[in-house]
C-alpha positions as CSV (number, residue, x, y, z in Angstrom):
1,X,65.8,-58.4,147.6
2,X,68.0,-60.8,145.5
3,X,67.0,-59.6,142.6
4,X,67.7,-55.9,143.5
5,X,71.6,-57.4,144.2
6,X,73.4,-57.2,141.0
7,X,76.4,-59.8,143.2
8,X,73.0,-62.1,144.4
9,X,71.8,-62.1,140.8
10,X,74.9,-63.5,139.2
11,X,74.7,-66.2,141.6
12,X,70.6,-67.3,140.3
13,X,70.3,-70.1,138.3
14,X,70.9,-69.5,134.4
15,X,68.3,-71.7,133.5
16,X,64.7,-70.3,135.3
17,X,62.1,-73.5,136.1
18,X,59.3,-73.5,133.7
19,X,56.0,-73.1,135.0
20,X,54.4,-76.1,135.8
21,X,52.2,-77.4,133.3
22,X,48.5,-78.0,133.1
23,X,47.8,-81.5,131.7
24,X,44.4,-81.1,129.4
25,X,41.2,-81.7,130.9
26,X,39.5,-84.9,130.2
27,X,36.5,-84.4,127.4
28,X,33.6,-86.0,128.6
29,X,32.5,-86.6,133.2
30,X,33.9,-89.1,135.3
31,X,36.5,-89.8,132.7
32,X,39.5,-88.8,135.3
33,X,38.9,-88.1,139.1
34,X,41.0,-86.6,141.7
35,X,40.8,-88.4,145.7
36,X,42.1,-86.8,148.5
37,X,41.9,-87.3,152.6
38,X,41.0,-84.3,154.8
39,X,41.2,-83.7,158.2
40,X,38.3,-82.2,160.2
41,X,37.6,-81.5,164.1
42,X,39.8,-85.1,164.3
43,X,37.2,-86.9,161.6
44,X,38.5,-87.7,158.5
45,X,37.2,-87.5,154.8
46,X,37.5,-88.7,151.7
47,X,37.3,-86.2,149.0
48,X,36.6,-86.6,145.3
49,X,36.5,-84.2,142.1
50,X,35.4,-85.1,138.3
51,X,38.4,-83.0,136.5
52,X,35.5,-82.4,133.8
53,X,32.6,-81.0,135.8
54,X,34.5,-80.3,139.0
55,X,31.5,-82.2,140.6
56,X,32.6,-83.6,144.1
57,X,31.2,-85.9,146.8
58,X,33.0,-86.0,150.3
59,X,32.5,-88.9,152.6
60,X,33.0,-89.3,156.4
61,X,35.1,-91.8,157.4
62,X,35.3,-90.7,161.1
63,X,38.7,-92.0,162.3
64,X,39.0,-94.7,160.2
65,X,41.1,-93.4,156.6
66,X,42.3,-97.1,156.7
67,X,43.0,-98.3,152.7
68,X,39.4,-100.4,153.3
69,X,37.4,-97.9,154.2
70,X,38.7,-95.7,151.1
71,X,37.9,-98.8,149.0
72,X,34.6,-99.2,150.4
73,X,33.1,-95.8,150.2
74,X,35.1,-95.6,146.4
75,X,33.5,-99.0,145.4
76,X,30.1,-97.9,146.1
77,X,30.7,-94.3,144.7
78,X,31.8,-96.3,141.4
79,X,29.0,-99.3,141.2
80,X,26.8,-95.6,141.6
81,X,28.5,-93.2,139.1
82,X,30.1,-95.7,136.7
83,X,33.7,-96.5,136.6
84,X,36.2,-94.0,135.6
85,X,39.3,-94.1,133.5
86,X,42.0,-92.6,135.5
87,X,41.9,-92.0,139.5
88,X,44.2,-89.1,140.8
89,X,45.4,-89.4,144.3
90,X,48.5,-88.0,146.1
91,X,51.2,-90.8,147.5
92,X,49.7,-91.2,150.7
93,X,50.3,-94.6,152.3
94,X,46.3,-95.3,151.7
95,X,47.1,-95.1,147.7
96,X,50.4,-96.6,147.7
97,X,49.4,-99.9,149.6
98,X,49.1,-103.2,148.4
99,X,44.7,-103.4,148.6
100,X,44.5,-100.6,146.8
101,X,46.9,-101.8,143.9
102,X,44.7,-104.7,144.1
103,X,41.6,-102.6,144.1
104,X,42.6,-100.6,141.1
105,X,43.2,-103.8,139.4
106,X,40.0,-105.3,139.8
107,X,38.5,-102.1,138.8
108,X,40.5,-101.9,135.5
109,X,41.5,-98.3,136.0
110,X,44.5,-96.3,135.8
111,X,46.0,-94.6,138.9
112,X,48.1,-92.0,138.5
113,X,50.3,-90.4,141.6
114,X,50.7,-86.7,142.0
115,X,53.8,-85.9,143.8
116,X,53.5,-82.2,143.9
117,X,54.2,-79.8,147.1
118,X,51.5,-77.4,147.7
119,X,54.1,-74.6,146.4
120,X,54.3,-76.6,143.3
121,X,50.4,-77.0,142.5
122,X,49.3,-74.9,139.5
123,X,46.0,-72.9,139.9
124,X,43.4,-75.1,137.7
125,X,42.6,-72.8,134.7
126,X,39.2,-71.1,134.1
127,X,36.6,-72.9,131.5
């Protein structure tokens, strides 16, 4: 509709956003995951995705999604698949408290925060 208003048109911002960039996929497994809680039939889980191979495990928490139980179920997945580089989560107050800060530093990763609304996600690009 706006765009179909020649008076609406005028009034759009001169400078369009780009499109949201894709950052480049890691080159070899377990190099950079992504972690993310769900929410289930009132259960939670812990989800999380190798960027390379797009493998993923998911782990019932039940009701606890407390910063230990992520750390537990995320130490074992580690001490199991190796340690990774980079871990992706989203700023939920699990990823953003003080154990895990600590946890990442014991683990000698990097943690990077994805602040992104769901409108703002890119579609992950085909291999």
């Amino acid at each position: 509709m706006v765009k179909r208003c020649s008076e609406c048109r005028t009034l759009l911002p001169v400078n369009p956003k780009e499109p949201l960039q894709q950052p480049p996929l890691p080159t070899r497994p377990w190099d950079k995951l992504g972690v993310d809680l769900y929410s289930f039939n009132d259960r939670e889980y812990l989800i999380v995705t190798d960027y390379f191979s797009s493998f993923t495990e998911v782990y019932d928490l039940g009701k606890d999604a407390t910063a230990p139980a992520l750390i537990k179920e995320l130490t074992q997945l580690f001490s199991r698949f190796g340690q990774p580089v980079e871990v992706v989560s989203d700023g939920g107050s699990q990823f953003t408290c003080k154990a895990f800060a600590t946890f990442v530093e014991s683990w000698n990763f990097i943690h990077t925060l994805l602040l992104l609304t769901l409108s703002q996600m890119a579609k992950p690009k085909p291999r």
